[in-house]
PLY file of the C-alpha trace (Angstrom):
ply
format ascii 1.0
element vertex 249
property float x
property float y
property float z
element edge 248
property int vertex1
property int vertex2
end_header
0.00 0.00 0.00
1.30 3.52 -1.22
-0.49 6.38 0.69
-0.68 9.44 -1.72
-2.11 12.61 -1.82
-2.92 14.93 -4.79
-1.63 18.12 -3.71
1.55 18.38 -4.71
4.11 21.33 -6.52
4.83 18.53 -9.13
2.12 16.50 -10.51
2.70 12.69 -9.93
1.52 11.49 -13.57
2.37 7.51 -12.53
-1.20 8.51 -10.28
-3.18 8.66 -13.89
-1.74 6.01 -15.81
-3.54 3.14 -15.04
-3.09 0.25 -15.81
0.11 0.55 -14.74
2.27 -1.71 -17.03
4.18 -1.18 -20.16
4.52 2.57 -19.72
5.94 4.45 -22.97
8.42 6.77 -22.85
7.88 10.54 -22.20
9.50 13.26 -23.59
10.21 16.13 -20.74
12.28 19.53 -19.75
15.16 18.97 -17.38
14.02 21.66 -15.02
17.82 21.43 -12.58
20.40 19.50 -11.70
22.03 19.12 -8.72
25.16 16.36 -8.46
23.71 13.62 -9.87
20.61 14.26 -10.18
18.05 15.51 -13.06
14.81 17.31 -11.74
12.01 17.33 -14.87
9.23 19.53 -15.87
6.98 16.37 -15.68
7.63 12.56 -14.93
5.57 9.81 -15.54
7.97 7.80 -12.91
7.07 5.71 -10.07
8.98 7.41 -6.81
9.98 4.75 -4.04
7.48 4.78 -1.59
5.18 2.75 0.65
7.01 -0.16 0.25
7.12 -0.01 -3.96
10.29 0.40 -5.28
10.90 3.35 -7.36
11.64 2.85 -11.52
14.35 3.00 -12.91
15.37 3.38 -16.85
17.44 5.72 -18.95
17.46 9.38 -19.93
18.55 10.48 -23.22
19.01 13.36 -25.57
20.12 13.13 -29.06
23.26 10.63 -29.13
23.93 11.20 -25.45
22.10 8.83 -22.89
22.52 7.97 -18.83
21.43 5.02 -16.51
18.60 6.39 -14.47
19.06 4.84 -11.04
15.98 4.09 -8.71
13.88 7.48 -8.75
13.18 8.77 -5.05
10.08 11.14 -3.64
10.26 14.69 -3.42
7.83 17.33 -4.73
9.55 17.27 -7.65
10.58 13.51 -8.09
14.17 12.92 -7.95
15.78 11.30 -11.04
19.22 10.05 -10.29
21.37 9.09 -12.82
25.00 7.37 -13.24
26.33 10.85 -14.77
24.43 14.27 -15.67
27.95 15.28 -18.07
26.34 16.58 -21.33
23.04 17.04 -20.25
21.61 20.71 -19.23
18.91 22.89 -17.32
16.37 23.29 -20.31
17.27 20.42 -22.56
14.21 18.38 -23.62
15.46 14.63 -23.03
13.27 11.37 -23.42
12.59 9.36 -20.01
12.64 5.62 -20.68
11.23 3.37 -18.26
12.33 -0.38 -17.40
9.49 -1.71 -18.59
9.97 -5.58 -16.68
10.76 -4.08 -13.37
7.67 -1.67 -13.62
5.41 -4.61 -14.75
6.97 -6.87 -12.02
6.11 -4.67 -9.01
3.15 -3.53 -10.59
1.86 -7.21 -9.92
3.11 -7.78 -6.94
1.65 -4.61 -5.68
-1.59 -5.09 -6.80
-1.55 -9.14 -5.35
-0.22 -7.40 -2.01
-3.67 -5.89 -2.02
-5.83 -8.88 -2.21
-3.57 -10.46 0.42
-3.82 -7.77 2.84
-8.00 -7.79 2.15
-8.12 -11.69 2.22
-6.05 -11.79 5.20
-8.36 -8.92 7.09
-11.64 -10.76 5.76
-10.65 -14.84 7.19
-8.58 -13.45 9.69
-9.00 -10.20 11.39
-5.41 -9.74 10.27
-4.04 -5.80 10.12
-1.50 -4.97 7.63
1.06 -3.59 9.43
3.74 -3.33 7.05
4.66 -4.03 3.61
7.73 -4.37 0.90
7.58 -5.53 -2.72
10.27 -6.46 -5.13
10.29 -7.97 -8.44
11.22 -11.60 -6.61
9.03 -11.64 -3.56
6.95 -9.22 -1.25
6.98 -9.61 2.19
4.00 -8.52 4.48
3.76 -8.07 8.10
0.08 -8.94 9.45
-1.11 -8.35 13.26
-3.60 -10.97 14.23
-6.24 -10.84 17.00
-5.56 -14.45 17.45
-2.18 -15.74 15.12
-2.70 -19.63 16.06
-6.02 -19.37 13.07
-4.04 -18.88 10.45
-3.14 -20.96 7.86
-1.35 -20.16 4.71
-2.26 -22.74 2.45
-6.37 -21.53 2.78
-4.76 -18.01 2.04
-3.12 -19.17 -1.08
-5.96 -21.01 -2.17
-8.49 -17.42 -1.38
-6.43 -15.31 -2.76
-5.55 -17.49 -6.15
-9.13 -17.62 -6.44
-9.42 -13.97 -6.85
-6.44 -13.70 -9.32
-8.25 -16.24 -11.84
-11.46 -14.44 -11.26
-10.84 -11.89 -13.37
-11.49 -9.06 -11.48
-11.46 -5.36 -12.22
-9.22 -3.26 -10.96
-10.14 1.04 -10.95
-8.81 3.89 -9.88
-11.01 7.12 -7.95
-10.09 10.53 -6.94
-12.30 10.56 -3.95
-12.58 13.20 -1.36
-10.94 12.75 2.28
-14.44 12.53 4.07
-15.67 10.58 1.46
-13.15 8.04 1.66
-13.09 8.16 5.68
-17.10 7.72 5.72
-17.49 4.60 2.99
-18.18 1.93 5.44
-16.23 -0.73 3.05
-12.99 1.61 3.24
-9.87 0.11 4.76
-6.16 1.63 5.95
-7.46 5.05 7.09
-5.46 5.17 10.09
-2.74 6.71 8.09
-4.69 9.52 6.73
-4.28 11.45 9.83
-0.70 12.13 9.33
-1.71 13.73 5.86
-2.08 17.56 5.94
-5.65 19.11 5.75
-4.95 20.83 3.08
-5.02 18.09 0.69
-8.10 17.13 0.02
-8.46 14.23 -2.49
-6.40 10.95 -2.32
-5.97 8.28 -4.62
-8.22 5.24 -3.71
-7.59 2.23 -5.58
-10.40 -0.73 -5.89
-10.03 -4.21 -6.52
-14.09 -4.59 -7.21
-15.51 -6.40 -4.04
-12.65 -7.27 -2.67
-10.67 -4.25 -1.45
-10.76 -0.65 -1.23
-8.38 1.69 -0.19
-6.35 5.02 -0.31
-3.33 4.06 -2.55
-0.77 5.86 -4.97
1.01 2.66 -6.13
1.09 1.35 -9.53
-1.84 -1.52 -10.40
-2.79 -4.00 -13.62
-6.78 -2.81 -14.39
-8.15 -6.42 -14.06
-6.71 -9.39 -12.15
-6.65 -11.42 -15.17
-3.57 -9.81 -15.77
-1.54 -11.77 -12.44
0.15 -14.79 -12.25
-1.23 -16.70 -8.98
1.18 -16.44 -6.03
2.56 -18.90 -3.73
3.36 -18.04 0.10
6.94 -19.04 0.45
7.84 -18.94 4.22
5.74 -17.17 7.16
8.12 -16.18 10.20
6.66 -14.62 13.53
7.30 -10.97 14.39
6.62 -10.82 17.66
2.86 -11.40 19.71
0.68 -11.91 17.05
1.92 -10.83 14.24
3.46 -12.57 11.07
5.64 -11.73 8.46
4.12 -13.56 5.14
6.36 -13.44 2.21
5.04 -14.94 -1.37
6.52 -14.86 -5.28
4.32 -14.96 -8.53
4.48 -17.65 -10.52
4.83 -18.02 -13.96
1.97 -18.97 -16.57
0 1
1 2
2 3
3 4
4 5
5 6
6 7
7 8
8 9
9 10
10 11
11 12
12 13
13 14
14 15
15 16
16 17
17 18
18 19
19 20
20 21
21 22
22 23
23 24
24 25
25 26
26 27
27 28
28 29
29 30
30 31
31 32
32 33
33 34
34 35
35 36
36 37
37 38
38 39
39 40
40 41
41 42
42 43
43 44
44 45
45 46
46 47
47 48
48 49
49 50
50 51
51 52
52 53
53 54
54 55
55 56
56 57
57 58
58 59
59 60
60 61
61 62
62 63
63 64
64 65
65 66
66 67
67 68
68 69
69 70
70 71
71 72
72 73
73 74
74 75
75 76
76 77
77 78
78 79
79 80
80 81
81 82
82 83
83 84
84 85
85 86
86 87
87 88
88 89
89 90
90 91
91 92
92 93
93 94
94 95
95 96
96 97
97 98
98 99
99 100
100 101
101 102
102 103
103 104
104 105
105 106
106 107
107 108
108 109
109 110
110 111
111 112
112 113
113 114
114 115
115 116
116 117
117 118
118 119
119 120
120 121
121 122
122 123
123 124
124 125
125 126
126 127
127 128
128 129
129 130
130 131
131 132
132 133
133 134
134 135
135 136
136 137
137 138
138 139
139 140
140 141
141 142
142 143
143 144
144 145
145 146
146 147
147 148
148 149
149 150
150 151
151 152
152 153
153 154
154 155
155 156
156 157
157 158
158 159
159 160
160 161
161 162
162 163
163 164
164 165
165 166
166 167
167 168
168 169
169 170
170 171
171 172
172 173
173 174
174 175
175 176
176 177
177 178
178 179
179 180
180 181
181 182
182 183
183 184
184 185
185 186
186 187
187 188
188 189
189 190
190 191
191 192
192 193
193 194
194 195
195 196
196 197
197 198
198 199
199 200
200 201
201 202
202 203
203 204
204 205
205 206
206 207
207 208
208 209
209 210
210 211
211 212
212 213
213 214
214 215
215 216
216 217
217 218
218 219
219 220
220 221
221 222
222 223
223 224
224 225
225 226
226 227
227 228
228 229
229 230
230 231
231 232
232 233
233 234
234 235
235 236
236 237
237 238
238 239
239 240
240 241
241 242
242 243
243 244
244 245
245 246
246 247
247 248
C-alpha cells in the first residue's frame, strides 16, 4: 500500500496512468540538476514509496544517454542518474522506463492488495507493514488471534481472486468521502496527511478491497500470475511476516 495525496508542486503522472504496465516513454524539460541528479518539468515515474520500489530506466538526448538509477520522492521527483555530463537545465530529453521491473512490481503490488484484504476478511489480520520487489513481497500482518491462520487456505483465497478476473479502478475521492465509505480500509494513516489536501488516490479491486493508494496496479486481475506463500516467520505477539513470489503462466 502507497499512501498518496494529490496536492503536490509537481504532478505525480504515474497517479493517472492506469493500468500501470508497459509505460511508454515521455519526452520532458530537465528543469535542474544538482550532483547527480536531473529534476524534470513532468515525470511519468514511479517514486519509491510505501514499500514499492521506485523505476528505474534511462534518460537520453540526441546521441547522449545515462542510466537512471531508482527514482526517489520529493515534490519534484528525484531522477538520479549514473552521470548528468552533457546534459543541461532546459534540454528536452526522453525518459525511458524499465518496462519488466515496472510490470513486475506492478503485480506484486496489486496481489499485495488482495492479500492484505483476504487476510483482514478470514482473519482479522491488520497490515502492518509491507515491501515488494520484483522476486518476492513480504507482508507483516497483526492478528487478533495468530494460532487461526493458515497459509495454504490463504493461497488457495487469494488465487481464487487472481483467476477471477477481477477489475481493478482507480477514484479521486474526497478525504471525508473516503473516511465515511463503510467498506474503506487503511485510514489510520490519513491522519498524518495535511488538511490541506483534500483528495487521495483510492484504488479498488471490485468487491474485494478498497483503499487510499498511490502505487502502480494492472486494471483487471486477469492480468496476475497466482502467487505462492513461500515462508511465514513470527514478528513478535501476534503478528506474522508472510512473504510470497508470482508464478509463472
Amino acid at each position: 500500500m502507497v499512501f498518496l495525496g494529490s496536492d503536490f508542486l509537481q504532478e505525480k503522472l504515474h497517479m493517472k496512468q492506469h493500468p500501470g504496465i508497459n509505460p511508454p516513454p515521455f519526452e520532458s524539460r530537465i528543469t535542474d540538476i544538482s550532483e547527480n541528479k536531473i529534476f524534470l518539468s513532468e515525470s511519468y515515474c514511479y517514486p519509491r514509496g510505501g514499500g514499492q520500489q521506485g523505476d528505474t530506466g534511462i534518460i537520453s538526448k540526441s546521441t547522449l544517454q545515462t542510466e537512471l538509477l531508482e527514482t526517489l520522492p520529493g515534490q519534484s521527483i528525484i531522477h538520479p542518474v549514473v552521470s548528468t555530463e552533457g546534459f543541461n537545465v532546459g534540454d528536452e530529453v526522453l525518459c525511458t522506463i524499465n518496462q519488466d521491473r515496472r510490470n513486475r512490481n506492478t503485480t506484486m503490488h496489486t496481489v499485495q492488495h488482495i492479500v492484505s484484504a483476504i487476510a483482514n476478511d478470514m482473519y482479522s489480520a491488520e497490515t502492518v507493514g509491507n515491501q515488494i520487489s520484483e522476486d518476492y513481497t513480504r507482508i507483516d500482518l497483526k492478528f487478533p488471534d495468530r494460532d487461526k491462520f493458515n497459509s495454504d487456505d490463504l493461497e488457495v483465497a487469494v488465487n481464487e481472486i487472481i483467476n477471477s478476473k477481477v477489475p481493478v479502478r482507480i477514484h479521486n475521492w474526497e478525504r471525508k468521502r473516503i473516511l465515511e465509505h463503510d467498506q474503506m480500509r487503511h485510514t489510520k494513516f490519513m491522519e498524518r496527511i495535511p488538511s490541506s489536501i483534500t483528495n487521495l488516490r483510492v484504488v479498488e479491486i471490485v468487491d474485494v478491497d478498497l483503499c487510499p493508494c498511490g502505487g502502480t496496479h494492472v486494471n483487471n486481475t486477469a492480468m496476475l500470475n497466482e502467487m505462492t506463500i513461500t515462508n511465514t516467520k513470527s514478528k513478535g505477539a501476534g503478528k506474522l511476516r508472510i512473504s510470497y513470489s508470482l508464478n509463472n503462466r
